[in-house]
C-alpha positions in Angstrom: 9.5 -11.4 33.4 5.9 -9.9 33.7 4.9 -7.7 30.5 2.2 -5.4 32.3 2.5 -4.4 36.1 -0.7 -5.0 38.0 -0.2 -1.5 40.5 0.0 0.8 37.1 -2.9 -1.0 35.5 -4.8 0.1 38.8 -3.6 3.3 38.9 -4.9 3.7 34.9 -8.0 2.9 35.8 -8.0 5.4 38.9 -7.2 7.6 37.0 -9.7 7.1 33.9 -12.8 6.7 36.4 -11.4 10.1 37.9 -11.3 12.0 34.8 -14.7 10.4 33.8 -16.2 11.2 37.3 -14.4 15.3 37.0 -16.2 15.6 33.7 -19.5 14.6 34.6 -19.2 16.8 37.9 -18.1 19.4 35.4 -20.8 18.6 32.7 -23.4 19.0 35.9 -22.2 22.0 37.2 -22.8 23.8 33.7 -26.4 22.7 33.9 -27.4 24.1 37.3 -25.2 27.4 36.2 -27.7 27.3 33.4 -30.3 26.7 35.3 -29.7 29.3 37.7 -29.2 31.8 34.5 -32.3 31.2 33.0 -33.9 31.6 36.4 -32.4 35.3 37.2 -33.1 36.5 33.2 -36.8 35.4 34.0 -36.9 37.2 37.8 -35.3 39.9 36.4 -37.9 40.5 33.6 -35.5 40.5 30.7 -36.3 40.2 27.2 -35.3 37.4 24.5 -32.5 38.7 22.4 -35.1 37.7 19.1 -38.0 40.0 21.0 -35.8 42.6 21.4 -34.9 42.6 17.7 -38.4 42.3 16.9 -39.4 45.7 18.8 -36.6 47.1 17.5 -37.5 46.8 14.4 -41.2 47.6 14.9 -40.2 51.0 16.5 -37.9 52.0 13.3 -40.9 51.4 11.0 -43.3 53.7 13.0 -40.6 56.9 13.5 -40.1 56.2 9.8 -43.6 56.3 9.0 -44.4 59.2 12.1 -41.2 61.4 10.0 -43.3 60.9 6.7 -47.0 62.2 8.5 -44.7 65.2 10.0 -43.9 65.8 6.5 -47.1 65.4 4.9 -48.7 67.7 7.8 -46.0 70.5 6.6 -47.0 70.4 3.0 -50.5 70.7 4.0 -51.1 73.2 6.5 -48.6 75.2 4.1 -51.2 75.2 1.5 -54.4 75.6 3.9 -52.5 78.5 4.9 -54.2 82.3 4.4 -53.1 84.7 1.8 -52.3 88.0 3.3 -54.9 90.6 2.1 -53.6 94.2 1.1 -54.8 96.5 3.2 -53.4 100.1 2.2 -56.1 102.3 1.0 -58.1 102.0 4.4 -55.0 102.7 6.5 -53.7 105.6 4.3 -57.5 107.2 4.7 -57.2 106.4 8.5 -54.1 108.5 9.0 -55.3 111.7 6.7 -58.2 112.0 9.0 -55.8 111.9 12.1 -53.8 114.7 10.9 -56.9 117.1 9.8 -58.0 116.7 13.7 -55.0 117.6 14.7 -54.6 120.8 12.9 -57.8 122.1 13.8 
């Protein structure tokens, strides 16, 4: 009586070089998938996620410091800013003489 049959032995190792052979083919088509990612981010002028991040964070700095000169500004031109003079004695003399015209 034979232990181990010669056709299934075969068919194991179909099967295993198969299975070896689908993974590689899978394993390459991954890479040129990659590939052809990479290559449509770079025709397509996209950005890194990491220089994204960096711009980011450079843009949130300056509207921070651009809020802070707003508010500096403010404070300054509110003290630069002219007194109002009063002015009531000339225009109370102004309108006596108007109504001594008049009269006459």
């Amino acid at each position: 009586m034979q232990t181990r049959n010669p056709l299934l032995n075969d068919f194991a190792e179909l099967m295993t070089d198969a299975f070896a052979a689908a993974q590689a083919a899978g394993d390459e088509a991954r890479t040129a998938m990659r590939a052809q990612a990479e290559k449509f981010v770079a025709h397509m002028d996209l950005v890194p996620r990491e220089e994204f991040e960096a711009v980011k964070a450079v843009a949130a700095s300056a509207r921070a410091e651009v809020e802070a000169l707003e508010q500096r500004i403010a404070v300054l031109e509110a003290a630069a800013a002219p007194k109002p003079v009063a002015r009531k004695a000339p225009a109370k003399k102004a309108a006596a003489k108007k109504t001594t015209r008049k009269s006459s």
